[in-house]
N, CA, C and O atoms as a GROMACS GRO file, in nm:
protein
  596
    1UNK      N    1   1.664  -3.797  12.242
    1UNK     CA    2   1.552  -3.747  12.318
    1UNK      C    3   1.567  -3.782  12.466
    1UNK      O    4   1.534  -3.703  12.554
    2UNK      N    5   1.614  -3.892  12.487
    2UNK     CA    6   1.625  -3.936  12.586
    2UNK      C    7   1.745  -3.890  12.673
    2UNK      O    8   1.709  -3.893  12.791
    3UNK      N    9   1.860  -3.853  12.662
    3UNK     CA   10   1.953  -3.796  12.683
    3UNK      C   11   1.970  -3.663  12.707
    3UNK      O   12   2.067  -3.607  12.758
    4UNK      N   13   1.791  -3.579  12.635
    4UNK     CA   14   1.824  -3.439  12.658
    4UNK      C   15   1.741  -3.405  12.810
    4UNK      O   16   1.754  -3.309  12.885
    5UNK      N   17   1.621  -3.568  12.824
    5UNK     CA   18   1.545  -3.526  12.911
    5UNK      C   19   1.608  -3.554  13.011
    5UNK      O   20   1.557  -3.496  13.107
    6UNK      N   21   1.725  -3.634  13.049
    6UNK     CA   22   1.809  -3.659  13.161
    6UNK      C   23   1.908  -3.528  13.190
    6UNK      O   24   1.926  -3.497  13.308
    7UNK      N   25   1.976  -3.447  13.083
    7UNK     CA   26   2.037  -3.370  13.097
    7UNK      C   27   1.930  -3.252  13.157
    7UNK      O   28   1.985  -3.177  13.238
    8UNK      N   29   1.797  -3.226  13.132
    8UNK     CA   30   1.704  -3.120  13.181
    8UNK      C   31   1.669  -3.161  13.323
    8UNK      O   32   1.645  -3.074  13.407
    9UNK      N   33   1.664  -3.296  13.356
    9UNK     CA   34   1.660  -3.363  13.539
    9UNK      C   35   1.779  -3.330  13.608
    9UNK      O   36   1.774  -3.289  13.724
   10UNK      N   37   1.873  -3.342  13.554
   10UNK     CA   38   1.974  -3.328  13.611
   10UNK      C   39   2.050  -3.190  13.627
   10UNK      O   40   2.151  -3.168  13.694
   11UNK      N   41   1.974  -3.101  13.546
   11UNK     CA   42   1.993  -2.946  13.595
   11UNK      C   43   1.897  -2.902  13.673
   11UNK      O   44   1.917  -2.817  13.760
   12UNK      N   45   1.796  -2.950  13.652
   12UNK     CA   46   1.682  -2.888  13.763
   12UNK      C   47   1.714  -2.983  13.908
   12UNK      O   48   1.691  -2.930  14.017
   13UNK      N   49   1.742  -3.061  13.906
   13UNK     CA   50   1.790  -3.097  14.046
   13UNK      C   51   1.932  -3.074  14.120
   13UNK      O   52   1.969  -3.110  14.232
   14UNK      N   53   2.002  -2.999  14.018
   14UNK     CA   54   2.131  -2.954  14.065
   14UNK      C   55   2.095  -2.766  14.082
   14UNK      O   56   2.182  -2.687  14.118
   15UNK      N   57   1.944  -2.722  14.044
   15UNK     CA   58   1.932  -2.609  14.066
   15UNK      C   59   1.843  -2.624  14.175
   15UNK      O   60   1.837  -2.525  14.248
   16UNK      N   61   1.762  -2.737  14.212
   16UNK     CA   62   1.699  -2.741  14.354
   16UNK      C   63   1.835  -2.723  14.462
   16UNK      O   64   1.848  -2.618  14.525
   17UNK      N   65   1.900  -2.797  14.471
   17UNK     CA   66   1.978  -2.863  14.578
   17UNK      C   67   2.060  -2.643  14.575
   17UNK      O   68   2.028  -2.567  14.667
   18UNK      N   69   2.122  -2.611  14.500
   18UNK     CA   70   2.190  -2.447  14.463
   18UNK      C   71   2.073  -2.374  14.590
   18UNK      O   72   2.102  -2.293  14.678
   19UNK      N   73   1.939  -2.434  14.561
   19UNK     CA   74   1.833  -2.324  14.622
   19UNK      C   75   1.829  -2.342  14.754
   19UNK      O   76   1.802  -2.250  14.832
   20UNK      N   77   1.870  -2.525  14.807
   20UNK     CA   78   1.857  -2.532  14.968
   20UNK      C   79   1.993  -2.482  15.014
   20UNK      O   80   2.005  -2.438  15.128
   21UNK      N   81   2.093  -2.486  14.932
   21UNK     CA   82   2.222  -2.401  14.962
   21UNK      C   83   2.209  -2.269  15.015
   21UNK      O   84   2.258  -2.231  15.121
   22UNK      N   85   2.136  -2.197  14.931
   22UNK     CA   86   2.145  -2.070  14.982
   22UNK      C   87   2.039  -2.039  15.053
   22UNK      O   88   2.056  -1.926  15.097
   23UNK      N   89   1.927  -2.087  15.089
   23UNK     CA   90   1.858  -2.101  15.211
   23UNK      C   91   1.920  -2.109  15.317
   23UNK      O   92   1.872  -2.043  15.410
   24UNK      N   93   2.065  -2.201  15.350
   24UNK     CA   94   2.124  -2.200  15.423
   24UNK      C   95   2.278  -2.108  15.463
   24UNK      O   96   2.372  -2.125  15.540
   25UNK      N   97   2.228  -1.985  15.343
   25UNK     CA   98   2.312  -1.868  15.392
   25UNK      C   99   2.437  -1.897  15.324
   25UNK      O  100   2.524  -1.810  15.329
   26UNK      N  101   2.458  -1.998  15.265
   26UNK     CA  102   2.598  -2.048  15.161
   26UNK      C  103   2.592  -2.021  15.077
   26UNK      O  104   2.599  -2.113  14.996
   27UNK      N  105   2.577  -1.879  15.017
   27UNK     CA  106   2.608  -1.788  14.904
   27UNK      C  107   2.696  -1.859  14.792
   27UNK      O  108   2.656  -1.904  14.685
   28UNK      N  109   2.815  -1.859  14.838
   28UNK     CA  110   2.935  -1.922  14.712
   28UNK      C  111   2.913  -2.038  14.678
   28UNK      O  112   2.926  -2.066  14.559
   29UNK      N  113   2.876  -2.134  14.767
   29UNK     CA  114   2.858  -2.253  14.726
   29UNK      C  115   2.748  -2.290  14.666
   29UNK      O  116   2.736  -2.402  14.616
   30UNK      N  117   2.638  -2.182  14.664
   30UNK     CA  118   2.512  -2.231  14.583
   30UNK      C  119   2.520  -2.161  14.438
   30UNK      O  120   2.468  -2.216  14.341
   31UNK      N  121   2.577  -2.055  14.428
   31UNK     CA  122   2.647  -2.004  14.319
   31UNK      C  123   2.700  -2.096  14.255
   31UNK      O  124   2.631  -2.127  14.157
   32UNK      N  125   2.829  -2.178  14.269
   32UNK     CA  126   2.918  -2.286  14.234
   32UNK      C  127   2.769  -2.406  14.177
   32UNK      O  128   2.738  -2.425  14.059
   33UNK      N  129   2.720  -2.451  14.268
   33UNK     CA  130   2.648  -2.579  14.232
   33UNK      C  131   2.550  -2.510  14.134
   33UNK      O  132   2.475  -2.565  14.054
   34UNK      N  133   2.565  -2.376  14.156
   34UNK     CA  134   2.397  -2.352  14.024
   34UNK      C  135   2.491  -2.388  13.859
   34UNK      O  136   2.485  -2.477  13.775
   35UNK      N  137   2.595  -2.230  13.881
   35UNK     CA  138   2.686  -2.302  13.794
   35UNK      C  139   2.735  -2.389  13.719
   35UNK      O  140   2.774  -2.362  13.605
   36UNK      N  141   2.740  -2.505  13.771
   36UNK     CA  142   2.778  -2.679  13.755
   36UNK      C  143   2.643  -2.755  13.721
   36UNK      O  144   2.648  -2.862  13.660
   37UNK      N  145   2.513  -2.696  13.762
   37UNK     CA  146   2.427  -2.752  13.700
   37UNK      C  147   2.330  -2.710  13.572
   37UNK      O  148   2.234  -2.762  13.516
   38UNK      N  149   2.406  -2.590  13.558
   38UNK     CA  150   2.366  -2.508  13.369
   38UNK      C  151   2.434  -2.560  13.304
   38UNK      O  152   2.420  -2.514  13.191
   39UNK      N  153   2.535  -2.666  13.306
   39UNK     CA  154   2.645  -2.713  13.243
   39UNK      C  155   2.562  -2.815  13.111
   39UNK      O  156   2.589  -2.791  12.993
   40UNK      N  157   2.460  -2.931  13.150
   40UNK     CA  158   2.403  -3.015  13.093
   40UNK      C  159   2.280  -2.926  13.021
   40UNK      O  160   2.207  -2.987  12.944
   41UNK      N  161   2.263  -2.825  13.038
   41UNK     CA  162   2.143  -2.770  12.917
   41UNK      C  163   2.191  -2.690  12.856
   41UNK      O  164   2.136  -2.630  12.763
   42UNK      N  165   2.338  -2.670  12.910
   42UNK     CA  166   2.388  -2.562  12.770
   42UNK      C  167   2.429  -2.659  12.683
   42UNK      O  168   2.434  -2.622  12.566
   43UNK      N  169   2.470  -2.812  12.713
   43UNK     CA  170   2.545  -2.887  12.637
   43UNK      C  171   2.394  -2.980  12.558
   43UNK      O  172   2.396  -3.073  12.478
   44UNK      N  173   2.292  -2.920  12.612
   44UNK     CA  174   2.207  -2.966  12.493
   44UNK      C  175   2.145  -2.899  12.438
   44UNK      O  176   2.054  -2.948  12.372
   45UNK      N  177   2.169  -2.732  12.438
   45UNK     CA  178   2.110  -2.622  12.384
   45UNK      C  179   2.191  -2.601  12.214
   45UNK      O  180   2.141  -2.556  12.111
   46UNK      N  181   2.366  -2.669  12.246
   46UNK     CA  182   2.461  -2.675  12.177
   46UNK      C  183   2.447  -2.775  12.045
   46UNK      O  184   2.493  -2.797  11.933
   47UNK      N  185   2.383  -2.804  12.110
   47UNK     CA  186   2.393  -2.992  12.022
   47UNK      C  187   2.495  -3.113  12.039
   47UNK      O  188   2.496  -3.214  11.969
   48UNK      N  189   2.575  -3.085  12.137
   48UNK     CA  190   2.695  -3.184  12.171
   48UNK      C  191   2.617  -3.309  12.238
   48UNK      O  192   2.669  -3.421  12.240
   49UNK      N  193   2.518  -3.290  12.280
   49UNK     CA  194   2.462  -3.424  12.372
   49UNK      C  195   2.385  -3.466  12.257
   49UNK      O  196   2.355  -3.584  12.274
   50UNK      N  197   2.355  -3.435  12.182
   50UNK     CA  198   2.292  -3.465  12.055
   50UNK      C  199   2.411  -3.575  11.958
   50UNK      O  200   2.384  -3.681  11.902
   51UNK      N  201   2.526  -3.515  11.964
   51UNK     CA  202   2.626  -3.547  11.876
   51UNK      C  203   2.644  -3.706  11.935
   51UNK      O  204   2.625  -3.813  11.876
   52UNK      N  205   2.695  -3.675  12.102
   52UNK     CA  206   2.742  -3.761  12.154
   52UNK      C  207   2.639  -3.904  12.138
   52UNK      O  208   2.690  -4.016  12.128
   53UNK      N  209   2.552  -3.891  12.138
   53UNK     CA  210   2.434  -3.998  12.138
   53UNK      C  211   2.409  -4.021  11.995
   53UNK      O  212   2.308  -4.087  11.971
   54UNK      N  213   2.467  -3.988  11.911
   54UNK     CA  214   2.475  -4.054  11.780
   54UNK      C  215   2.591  -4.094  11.781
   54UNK      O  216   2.588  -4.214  11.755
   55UNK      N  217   2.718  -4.050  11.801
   55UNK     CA  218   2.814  -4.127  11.817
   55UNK      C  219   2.837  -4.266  11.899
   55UNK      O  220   2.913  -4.357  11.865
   56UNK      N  221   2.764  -4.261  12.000
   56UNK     CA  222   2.767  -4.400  12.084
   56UNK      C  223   2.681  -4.464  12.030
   56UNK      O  224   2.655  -4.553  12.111
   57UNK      N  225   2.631  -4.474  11.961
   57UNK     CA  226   2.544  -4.513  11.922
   57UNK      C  227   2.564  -4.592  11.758
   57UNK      O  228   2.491  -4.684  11.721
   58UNK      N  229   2.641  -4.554  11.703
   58UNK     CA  230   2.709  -4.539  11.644
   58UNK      C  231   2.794  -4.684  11.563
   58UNK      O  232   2.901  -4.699  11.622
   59UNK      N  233   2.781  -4.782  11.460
   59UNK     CA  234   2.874  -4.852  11.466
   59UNK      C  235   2.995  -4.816  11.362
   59UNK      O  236   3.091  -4.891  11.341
   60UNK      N  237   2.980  -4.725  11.319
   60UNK     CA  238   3.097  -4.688  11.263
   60UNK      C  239   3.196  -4.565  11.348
   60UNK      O  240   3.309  -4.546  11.302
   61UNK      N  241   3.158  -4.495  11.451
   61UNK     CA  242   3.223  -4.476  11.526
   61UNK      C  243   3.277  -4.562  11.635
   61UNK      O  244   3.368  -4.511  11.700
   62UNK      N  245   3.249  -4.652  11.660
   62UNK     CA  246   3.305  -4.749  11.743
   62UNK      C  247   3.419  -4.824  11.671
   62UNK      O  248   3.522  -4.861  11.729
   63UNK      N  249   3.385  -4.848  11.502
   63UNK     CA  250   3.464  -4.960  11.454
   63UNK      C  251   3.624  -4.837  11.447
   63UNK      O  252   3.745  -4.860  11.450
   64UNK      N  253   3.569  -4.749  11.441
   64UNK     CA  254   3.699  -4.593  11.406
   64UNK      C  255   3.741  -4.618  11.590
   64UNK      O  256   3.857  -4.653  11.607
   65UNK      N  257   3.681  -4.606  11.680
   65UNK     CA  258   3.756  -4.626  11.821
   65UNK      C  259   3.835  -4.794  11.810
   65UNK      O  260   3.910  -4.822  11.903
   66UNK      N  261   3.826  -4.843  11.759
   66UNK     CA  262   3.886  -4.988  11.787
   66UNK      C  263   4.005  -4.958  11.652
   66UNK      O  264   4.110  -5.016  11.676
   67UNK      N  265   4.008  -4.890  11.535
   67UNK     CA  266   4.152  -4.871  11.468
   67UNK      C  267   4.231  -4.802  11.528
   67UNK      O  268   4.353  -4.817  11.514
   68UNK      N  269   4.154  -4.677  11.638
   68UNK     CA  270   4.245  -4.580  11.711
   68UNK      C  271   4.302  -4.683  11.815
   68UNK      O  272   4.421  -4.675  11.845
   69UNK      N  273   4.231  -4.767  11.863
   69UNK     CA  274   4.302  -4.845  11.966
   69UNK      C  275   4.414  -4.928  11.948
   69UNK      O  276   4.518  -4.933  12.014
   70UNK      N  277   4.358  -5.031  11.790
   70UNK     CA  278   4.468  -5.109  11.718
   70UNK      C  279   4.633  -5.044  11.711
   70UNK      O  280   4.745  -5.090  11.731
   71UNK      N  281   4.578  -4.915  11.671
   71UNK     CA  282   4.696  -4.802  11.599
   71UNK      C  283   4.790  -4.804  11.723
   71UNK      O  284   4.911  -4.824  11.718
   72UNK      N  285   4.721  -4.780  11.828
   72UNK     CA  286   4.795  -4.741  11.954
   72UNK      C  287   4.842  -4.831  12.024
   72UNK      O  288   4.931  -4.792  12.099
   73UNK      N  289   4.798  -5.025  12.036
   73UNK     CA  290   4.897  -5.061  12.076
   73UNK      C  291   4.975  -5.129  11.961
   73UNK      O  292   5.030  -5.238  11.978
   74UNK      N  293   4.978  -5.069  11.856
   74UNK     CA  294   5.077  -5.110  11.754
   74UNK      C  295   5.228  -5.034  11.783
   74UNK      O  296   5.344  -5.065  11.759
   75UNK      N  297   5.171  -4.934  11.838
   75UNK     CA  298   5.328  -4.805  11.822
   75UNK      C  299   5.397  -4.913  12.005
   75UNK      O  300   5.505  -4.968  12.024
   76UNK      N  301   5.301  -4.904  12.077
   76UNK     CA  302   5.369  -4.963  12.197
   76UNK      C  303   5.436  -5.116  12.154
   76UNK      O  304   5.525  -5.166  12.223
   77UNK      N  305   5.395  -5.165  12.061
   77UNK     CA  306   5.478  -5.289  12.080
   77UNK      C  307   5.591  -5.268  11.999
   77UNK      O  308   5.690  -5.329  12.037
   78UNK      N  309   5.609  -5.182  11.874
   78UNK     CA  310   5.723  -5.164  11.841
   78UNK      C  311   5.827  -5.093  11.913
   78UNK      O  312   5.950  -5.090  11.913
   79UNK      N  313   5.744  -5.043  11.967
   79UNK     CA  314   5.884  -4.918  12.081
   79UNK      C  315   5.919  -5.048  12.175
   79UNK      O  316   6.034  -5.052  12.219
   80UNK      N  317   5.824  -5.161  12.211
   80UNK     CA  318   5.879  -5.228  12.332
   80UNK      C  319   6.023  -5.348  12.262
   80UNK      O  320   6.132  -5.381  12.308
   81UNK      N  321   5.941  -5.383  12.123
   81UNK     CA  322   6.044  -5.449  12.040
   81UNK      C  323   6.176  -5.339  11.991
   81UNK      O  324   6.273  -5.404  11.953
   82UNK      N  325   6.189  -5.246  11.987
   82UNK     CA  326   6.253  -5.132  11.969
   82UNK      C  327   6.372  -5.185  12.091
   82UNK      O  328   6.465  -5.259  12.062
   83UNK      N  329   6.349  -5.135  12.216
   83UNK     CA  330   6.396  -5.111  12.344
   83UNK      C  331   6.447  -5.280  12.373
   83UNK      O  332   6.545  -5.295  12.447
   84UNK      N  333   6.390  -5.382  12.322
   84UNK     CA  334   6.465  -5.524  12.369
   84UNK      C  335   6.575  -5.546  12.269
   84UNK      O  336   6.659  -5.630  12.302
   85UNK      N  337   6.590  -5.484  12.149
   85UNK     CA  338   6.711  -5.527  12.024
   85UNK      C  339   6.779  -5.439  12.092
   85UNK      O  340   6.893  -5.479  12.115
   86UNK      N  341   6.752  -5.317  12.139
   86UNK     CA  342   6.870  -5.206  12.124
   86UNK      C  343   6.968  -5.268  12.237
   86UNK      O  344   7.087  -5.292  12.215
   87UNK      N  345   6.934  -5.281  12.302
   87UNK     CA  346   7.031  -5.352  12.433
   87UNK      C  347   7.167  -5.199  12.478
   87UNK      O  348   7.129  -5.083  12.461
   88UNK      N  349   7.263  -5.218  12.512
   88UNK     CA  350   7.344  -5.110  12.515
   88UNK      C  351   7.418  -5.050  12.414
   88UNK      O  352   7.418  -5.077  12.294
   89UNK      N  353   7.486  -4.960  12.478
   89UNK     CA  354   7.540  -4.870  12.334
   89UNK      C  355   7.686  -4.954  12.330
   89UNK      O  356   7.737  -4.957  12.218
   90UNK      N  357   7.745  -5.006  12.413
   90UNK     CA  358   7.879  -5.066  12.381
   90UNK      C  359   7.860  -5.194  12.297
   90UNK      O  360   7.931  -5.229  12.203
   91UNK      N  361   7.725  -5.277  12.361
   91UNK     CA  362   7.700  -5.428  12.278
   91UNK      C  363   7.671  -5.414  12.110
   91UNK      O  364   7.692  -5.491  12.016
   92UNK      N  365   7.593  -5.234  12.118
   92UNK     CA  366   7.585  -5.210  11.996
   92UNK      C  367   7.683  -5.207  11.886
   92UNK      O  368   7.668  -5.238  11.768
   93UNK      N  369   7.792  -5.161  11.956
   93UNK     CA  370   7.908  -5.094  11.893
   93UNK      C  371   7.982  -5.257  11.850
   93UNK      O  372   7.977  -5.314  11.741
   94UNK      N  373   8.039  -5.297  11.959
   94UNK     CA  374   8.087  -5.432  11.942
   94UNK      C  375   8.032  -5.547  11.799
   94UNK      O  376   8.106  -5.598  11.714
   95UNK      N  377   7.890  -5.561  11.813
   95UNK     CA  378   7.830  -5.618  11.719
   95UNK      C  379   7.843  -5.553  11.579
   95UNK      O  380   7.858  -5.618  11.476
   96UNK      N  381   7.832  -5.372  11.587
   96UNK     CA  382   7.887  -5.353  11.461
   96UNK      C  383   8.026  -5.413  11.405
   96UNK      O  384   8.047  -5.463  11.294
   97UNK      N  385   8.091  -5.399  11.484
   97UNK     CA  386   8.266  -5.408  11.466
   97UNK      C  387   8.269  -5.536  11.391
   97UNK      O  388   8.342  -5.565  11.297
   98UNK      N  389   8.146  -5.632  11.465
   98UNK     CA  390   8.215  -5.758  11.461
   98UNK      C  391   8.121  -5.794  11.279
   98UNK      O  392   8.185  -5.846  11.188
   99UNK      N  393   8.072  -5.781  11.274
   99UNK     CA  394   8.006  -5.730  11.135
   99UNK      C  395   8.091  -5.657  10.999
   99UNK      O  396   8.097  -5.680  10.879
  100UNK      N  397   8.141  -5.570  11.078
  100UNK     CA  398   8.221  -5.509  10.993
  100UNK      C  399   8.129  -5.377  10.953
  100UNK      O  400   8.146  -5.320  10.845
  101UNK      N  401   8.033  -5.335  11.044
  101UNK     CA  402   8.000  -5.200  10.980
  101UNK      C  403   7.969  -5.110  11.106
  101UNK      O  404   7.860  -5.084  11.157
  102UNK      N  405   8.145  -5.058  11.156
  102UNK     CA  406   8.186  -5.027  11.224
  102UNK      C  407   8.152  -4.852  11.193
  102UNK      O  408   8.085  -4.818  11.096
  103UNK      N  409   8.205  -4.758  11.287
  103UNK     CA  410   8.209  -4.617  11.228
  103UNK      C  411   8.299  -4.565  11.091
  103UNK      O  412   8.418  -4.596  11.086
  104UNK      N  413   8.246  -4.494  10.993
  104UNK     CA  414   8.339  -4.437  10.917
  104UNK      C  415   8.467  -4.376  10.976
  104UNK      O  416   8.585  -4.399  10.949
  105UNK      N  417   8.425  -4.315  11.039
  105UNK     CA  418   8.548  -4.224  11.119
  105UNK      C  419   8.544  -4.261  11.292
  105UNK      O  420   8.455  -4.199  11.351
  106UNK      N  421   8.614  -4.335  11.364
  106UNK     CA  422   8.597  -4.369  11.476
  106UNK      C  423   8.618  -4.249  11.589
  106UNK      O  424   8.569  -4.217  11.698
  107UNK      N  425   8.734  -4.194  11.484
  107UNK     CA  426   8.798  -4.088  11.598
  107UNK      C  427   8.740  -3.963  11.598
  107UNK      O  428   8.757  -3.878  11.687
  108UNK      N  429   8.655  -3.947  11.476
  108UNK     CA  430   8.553  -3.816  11.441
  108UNK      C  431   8.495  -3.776  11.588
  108UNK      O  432   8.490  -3.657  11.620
  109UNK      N  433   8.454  -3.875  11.672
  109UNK     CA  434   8.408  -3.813  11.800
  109UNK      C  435   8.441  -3.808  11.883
  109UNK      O  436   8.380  -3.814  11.989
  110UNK      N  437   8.584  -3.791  11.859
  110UNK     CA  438   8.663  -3.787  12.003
  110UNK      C  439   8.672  -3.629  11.998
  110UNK      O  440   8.667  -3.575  11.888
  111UNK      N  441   8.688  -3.542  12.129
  111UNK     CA  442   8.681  -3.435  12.087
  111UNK      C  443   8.825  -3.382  12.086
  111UNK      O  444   8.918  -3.434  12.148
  112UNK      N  445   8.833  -3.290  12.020
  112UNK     CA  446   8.983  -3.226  11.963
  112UNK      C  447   9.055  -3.161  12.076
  112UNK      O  448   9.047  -3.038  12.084
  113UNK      N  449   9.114  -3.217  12.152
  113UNK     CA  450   9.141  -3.119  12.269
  113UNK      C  451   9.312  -3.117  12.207
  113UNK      O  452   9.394  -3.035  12.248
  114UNK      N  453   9.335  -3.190  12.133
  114UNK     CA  454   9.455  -3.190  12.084
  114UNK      C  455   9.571  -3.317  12.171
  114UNK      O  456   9.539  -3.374  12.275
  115UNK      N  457   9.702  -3.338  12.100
  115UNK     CA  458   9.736  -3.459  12.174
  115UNK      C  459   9.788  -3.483  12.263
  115UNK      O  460   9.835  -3.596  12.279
  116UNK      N  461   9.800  -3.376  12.363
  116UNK     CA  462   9.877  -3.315  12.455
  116UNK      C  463   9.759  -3.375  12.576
  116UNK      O  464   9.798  -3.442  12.672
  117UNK      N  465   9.639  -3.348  12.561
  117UNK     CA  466   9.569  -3.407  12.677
  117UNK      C  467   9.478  -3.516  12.649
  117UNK      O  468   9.381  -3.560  12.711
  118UNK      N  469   9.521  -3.542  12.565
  118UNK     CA  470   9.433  -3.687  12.549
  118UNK      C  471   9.501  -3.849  12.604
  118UNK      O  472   9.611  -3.899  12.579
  119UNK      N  473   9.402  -3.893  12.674
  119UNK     CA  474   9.510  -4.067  12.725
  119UNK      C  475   9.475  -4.149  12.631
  119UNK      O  476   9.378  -4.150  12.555
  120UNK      N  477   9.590  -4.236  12.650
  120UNK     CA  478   9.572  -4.310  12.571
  120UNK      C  479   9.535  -4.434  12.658
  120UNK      O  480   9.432  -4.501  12.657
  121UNK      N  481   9.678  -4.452  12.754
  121UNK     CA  482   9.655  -4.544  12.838
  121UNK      C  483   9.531  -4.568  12.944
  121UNK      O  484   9.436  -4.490  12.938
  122UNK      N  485   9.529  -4.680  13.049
  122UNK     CA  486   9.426  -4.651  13.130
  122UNK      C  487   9.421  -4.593  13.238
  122UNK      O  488   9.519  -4.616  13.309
  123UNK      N  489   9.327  -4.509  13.291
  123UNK     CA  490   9.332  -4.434  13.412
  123UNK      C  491   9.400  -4.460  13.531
  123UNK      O  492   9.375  -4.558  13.601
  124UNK      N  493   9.520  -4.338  13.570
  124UNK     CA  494   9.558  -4.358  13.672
  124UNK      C  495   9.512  -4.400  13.792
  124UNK      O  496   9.419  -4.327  13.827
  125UNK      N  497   9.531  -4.471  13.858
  125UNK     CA  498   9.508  -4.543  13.963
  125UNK      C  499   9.540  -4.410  14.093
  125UNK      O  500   9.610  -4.310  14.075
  126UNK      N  501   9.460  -4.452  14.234
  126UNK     CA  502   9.494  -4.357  14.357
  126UNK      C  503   9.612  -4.389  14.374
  126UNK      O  504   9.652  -4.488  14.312
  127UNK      N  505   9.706  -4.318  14.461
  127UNK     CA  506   9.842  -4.370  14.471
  127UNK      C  507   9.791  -4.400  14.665
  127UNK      O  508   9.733  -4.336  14.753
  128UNK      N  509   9.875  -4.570  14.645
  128UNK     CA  510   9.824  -4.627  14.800
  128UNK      C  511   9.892  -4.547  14.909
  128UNK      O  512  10.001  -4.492  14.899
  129UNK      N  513   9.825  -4.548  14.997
  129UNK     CA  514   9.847  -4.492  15.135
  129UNK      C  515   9.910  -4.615  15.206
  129UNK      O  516   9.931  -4.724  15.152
  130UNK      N  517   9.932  -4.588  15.316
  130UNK     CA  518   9.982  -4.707  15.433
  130UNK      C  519   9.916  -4.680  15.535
  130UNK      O  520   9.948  -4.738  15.639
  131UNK      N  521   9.803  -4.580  15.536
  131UNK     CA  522   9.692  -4.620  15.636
  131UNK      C  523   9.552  -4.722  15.615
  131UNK      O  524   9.468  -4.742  15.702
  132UNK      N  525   9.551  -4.769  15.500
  132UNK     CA  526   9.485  -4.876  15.442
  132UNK      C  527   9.310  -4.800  15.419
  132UNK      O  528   9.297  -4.712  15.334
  133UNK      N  529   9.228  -4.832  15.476
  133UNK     CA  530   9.102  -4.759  15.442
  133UNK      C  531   9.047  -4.683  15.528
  133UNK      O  532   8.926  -4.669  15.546
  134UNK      N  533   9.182  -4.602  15.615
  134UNK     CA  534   9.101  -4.493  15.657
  134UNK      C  535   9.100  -4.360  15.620
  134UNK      O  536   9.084  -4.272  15.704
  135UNK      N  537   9.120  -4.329  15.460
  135UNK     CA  538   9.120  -4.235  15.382
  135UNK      C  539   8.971  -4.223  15.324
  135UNK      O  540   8.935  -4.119  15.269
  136UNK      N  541   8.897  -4.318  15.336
  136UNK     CA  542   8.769  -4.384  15.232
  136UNK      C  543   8.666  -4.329  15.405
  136UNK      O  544   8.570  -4.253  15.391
  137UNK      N  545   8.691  -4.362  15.497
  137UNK     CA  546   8.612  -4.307  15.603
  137UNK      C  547   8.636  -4.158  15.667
  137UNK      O  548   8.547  -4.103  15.732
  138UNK      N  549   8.785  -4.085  15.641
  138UNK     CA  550   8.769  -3.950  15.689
  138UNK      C  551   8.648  -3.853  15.669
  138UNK      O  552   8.609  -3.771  15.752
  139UNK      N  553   8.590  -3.880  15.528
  139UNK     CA  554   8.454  -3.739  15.476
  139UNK      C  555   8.352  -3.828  15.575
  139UNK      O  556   8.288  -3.742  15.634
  140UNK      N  557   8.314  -3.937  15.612
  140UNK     CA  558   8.180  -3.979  15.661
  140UNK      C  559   8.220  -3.947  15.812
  140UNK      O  560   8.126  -3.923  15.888
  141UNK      N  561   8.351  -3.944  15.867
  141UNK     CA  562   8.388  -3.940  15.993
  141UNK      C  563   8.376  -3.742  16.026
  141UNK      O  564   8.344  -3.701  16.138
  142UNK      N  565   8.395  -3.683  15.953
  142UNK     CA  566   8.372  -3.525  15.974
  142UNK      C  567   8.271  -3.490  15.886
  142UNK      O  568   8.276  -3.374  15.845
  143UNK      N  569   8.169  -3.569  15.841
  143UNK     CA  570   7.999  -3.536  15.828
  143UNK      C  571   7.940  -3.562  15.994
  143UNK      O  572   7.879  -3.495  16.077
  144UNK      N  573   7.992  -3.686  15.989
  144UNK     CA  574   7.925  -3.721  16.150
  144UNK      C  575   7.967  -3.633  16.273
  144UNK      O  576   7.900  -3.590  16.367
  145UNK      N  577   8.098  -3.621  16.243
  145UNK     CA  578   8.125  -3.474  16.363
  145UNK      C  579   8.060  -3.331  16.357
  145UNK      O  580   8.017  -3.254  16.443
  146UNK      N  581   8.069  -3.327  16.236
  146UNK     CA  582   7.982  -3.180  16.192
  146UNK      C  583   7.842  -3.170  16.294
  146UNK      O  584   7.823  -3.084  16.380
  147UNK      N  585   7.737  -3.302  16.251
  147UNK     CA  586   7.609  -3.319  16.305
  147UNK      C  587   7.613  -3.385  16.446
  147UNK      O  588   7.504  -3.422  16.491
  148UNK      N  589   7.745  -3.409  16.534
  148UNK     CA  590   7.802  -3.432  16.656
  148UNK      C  591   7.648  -3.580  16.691
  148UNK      O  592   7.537  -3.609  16.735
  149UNK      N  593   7.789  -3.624  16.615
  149UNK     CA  594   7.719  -3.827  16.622
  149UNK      C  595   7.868  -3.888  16.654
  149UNK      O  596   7.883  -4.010  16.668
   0.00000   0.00000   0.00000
């Protein structure tokens, strides 16, 4: 009852204020605020302000908001306990190995390019210059000329 007579104050004073609007020749904007203030008597013409005020009201809807809450930081602490075991994908791998429950097939994901381009060894290295590091500054030295610095 009490909730519907606040929602009926609060449209009739959002339809006063619409009326000094357009007294003052502000067509759209008193339109807009009339608008915005039919909002609270349609929502108690509906029965939703009705609903809502039994729900707050409510102790078994509250005790149902505090399992939805429980529920929810239950999933966050497992994802956070989730994310501190997983650590990386190599420490992962390693710890399997060292376990012994390594991949069935290790090489299953290597992709098949065949054996012709696959390394085995480790990546070739740059082959050294004898101008020492001014190979590593030529691209920053003709960015800066480009923008004439």
């Amino acid at each position: 009852m009490i909730a519907e007579t606040v929602c009926s104050a609060v449209s009739a004073a959002g339809l006063g204020i619409a009326a000094v609007t357009a007294y003052r020749k502000r067509f759209l904007a008193a339109a807009r605020i009339a608008a915005y203030s039919l909002v609270p008597v349609g929502l108690v013409m509906t029965g939703i302000v009705g609903w809502l005020a039994d729900t707050a009201f409510s102790p078994t809807a509250w005790a149902g908001f505090g399992l939805l809450g429980g529920a929810w930081l239950l999933f966050l602490t497992t994802r956070a306990v989730e994310r501190r075991r997983g650590g990386t994908r190599q420490e992962r791998e390693e710890a399997a190995r060292a376990t012994g429950r390594g991949a069935v097939a290790p090489a299953a994901s290597a992709p098949s390019l065949g054996p012709a381009t696959r390394r085995t060894g480790p990546p070739a290295s740059r082959p050294a210059t004898g101008s020492g590091g001014e190979d590593d500054f030529s691209d920053i030295e003709a960015i800066l000329k480009k923008h004439g610095i």
